[in-house]
N, C-alpha and C positions, 0 to 999 in steps of 0.2 A: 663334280657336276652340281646343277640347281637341283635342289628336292622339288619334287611334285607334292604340293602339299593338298589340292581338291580331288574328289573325286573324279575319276576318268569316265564315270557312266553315262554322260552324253555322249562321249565317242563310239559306245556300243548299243548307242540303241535303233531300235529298227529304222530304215529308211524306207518309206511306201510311197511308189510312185506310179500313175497308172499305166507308164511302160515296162519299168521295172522293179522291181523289190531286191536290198540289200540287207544283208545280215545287221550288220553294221555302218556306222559314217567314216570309215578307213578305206583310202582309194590310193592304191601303189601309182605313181607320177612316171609318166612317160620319161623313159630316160634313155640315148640312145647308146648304144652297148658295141656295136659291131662287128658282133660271133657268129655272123652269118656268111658264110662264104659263098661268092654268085650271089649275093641278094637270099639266099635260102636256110629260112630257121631249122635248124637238127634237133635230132633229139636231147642236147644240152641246154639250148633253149626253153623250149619245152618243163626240161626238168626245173629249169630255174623258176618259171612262172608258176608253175606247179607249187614249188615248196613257200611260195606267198599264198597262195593261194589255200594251203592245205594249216598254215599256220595263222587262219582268220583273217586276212585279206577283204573289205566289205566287196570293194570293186578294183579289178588291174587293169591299168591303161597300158596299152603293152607301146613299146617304144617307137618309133616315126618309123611309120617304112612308106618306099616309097612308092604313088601311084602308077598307071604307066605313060609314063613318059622319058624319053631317053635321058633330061636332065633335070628326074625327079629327085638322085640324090646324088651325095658325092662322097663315094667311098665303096670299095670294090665287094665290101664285108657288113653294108650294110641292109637290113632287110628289104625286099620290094613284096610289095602284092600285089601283083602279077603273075599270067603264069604259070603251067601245072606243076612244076615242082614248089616253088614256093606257097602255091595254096594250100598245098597237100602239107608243105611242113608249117604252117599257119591253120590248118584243118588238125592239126596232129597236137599243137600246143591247147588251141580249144577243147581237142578232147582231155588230157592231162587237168587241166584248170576244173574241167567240170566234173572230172571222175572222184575229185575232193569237194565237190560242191562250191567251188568258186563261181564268180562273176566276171566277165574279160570282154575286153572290146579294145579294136584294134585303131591306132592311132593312124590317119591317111594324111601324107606326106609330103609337100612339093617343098625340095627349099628353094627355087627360085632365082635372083642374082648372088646370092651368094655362093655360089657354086663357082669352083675358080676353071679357067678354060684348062682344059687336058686331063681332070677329075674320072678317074675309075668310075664307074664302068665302063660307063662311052664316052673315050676320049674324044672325039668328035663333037659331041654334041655341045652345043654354045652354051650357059647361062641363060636364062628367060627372065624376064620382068615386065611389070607394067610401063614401064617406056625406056628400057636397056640402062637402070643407072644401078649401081653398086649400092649399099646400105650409107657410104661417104659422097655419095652423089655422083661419084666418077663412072659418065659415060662407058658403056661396054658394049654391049651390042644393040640392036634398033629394038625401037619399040614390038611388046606383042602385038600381028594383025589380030583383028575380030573374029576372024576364022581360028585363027589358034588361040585365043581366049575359049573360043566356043568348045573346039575339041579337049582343051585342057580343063573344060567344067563336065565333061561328057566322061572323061575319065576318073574324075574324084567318082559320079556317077557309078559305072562300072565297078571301081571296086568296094563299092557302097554294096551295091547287089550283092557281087561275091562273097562280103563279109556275113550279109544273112545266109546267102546259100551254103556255108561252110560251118554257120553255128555258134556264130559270134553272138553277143547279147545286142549288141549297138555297136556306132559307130564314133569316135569321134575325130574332127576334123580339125586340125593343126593352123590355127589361123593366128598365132602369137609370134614374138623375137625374131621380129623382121626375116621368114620364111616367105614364099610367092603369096599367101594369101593378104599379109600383115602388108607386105610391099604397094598390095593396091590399098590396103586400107592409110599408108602413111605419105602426108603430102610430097614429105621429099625426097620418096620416090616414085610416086605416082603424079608424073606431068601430062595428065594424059588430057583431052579435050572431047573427049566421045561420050559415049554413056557409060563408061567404065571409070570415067575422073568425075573433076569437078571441086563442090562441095566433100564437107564430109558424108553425106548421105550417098550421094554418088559414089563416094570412092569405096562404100559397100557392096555396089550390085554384082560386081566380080561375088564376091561370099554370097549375096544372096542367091543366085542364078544357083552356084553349086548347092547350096542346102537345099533348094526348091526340087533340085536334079537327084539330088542322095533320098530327097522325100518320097520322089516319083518311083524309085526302085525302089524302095524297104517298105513302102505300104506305111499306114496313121500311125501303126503301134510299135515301130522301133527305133528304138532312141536315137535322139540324136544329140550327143554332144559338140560343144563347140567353144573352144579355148583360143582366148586373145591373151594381149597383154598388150600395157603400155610401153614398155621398154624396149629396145631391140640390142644386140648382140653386141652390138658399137657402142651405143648410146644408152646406158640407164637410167637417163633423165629425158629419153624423149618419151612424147606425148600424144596422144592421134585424137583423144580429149582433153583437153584440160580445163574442162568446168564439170560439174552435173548436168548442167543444163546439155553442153557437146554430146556426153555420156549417152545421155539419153537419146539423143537426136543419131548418135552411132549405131545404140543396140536395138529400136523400136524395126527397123529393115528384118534384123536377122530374128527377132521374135516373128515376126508376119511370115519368116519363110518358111518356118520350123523347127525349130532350134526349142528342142525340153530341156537341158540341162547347162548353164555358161561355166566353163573351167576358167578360172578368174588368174590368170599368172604372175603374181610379184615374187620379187629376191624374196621379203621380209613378210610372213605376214602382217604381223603388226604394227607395219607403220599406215595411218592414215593418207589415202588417197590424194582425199582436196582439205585446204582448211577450213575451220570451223566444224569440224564433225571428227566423228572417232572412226569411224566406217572406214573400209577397205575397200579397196576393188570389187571384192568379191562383195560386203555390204553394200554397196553403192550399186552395183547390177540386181540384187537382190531386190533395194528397193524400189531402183527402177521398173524393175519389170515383173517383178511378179514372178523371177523364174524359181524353180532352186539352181544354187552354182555350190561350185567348189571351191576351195578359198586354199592356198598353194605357199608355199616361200617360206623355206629352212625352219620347218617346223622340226622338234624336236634337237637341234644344232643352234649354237652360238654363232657361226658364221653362213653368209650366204651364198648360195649355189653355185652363184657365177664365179667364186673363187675356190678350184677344187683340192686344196693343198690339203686343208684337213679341217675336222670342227668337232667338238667339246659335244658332250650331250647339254639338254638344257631346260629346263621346265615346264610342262605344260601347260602351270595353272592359265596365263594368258591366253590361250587355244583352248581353254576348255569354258574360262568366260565367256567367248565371244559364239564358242558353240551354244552354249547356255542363255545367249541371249539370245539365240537364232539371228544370228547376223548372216551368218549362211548354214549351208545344210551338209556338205560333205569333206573333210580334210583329205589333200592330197599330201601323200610321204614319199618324198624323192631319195636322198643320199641316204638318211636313217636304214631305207630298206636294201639299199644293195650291199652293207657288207649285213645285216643282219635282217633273215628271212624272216624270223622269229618276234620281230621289233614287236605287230599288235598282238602277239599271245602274249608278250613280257608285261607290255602294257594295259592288257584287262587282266593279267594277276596281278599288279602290284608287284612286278618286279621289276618296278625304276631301276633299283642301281644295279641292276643285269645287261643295261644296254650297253651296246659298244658304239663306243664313238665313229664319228668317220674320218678312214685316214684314206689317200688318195691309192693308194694300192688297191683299194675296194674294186677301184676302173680295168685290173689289169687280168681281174676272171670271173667267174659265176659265179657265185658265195652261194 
């Protein structure tokens, strides 16, 4: 492995925010797992988040589930919040996470045309998108009406409520890797000609209406998170800015809605956004806007996320630079933490060469 040769005490120092307070700037990265049978997290769940949690965890973003809608996701074992049973086993993981002093918030989920027709749960239910094209542009079904844009921001909504009324800390809201929200923010797939397209400003108000809707249920003081990304699932070189200046012109909508905290999503983090600057995603939102974000992509691994074969441990000093410079405020750890729950107590002791690497088996249970 790379030695970590700087100190790690930027990644543990407090974070003060006037929604929330974190132990630490270590934030477990949404990862989706699919150990949920019917949509419903058990007590293995649970346990699992728990044991991030209890081993210094700052904040856990717990994995996509989906909101209600019949083709919020696709996959018979994947979570929903929706529900009495599923809240209750989403009320059960909150208590778990908090009973060790953790921080948790549930990640709210449409994946939208990607969704292939016949997909578990509801084989019936079609794909949805902002004008029926696949993330390859291939026509599938008709465009959303206005009417069901409307109910599908009514239902981020709802389970926005749910999430305070069950004991979550915040929410964050899934709007990266060409999932339904990214879809209306990317031109090619969003052909639409109403108040939901357009410009890039336009092709925001889909996101805004839902944040303004998650605001109106959680009240001033609970968080609200909100993760993009430029890339989508197909395409790792697309782009829904590609200037600062666009950048700006994309996230100044979702700052007005209410949007505290931007989870910034790249493969790497440290490769620079635009050129002429060293800044990342997560820098470049940062200075746009004044928020704090989190700053994402195969941190502590040689290889990036979107290839799950396996990957080396790898040094932090670069990550602890750009902590150091406040380029941004919180690091999310995605694959580092699912085969090793342990990863931030290894790493506020000083025991680098304790980490285990990730090898693709990590996917195949709870660790």
């Amino acid at each position: 492995m790379s030695h970590t040769n700087k100190s790690t005490e930027p990644l543990f120092q407090t974070f003060d925010h006037e929604k929330i307070t974190l132990s630490n700037r270590t934030v477990m990265a949404p990862m989706t797992r699919g150990f949920s049978p019917e949509g419903i997290p058990g007590e293995d769940v649970a346990a699992y988040y728990r044991r991030r949690a209890e081993n210094g965890v700052g904040l856990i973003v717990t994995e996509g589930t989906g909101i209600n809608h019949p083709a919020s996701v696709s996959g018979a074992s994947i979570p929903v919040f929706h529900g009495e049973q599923a809240l209750n086993g989403w009320a059960n993981v909150v208590k778990e996470v908090h009973e060790v002093g953790g921080k948790i918030v549930p990640q709210l989920w449409h994946v939208g045309m990607t969704r292939k027709e016949g997909d578990l749960p509801n084989e019936e239910a079609l794909p949805v998108g902002p004008s029926g094209l696949r993330l390859s542009g291939e026509k599938v079904t008709e465009p959303l009406t206005e009417e069901e844009v409307v109910a599908l921001v009514e239902a981020y909504a709802q389970a926005a409520a749910d999430a305070k009324r069950i004991g979550f800390d915040g929410i964050e809201l899934h709007g990266a890797h060409g999932y339904l929200i990214d879809q209306f923010f990317w031109e090619k797939t969003n052909q639409r000609t109403d108040r939901y397209g357009g410009d890039i400003v336009g092709r925001t108000q889909f996101a805004v209406e839902i944040i303004e809707a998650c605001r109106r249920e959680v009240g001033p003081d609970f968080p609200i998170i909100f993760r993009f990304s430029q890339w989508k699932m197909n395409d790792f070189e697309a782009k829904v800015a590609k200037t600062p200046e666009e950048l700006d012109r994309f996230l100044q909508p979702l700052v007005n809605a209410g949007v505290d905290i931007f989870h910034c999503s790249t493969r790497r983090f440290w490769e620079p956004e635009f050129e002429g600057s060293d800044l990342n995603l997560a820098g470049w939102t940062k200075k746009l806007t004044g928020k704090p974000v989190i700053s994402v992509g195969s941190v502590g691994l040689d290889g990036e996320f979107t290839n799950f074969s396996g990957a080396n441990t790898a040094s932090l000093d670069g990550l602890i630079d750009k902590l150091d410079r406040e380029e941004f405020d919180l690091v999310a750890i995605g694959r580092s933490l699912l085969l090793d729950p342990a990863w931030v107590r290894k790493v506020q002791a000083g025991r680098i060469n304790d980490l285990l690497p990730f090898n693709k088996e990590a996917l195949q249970k709870l660790y």
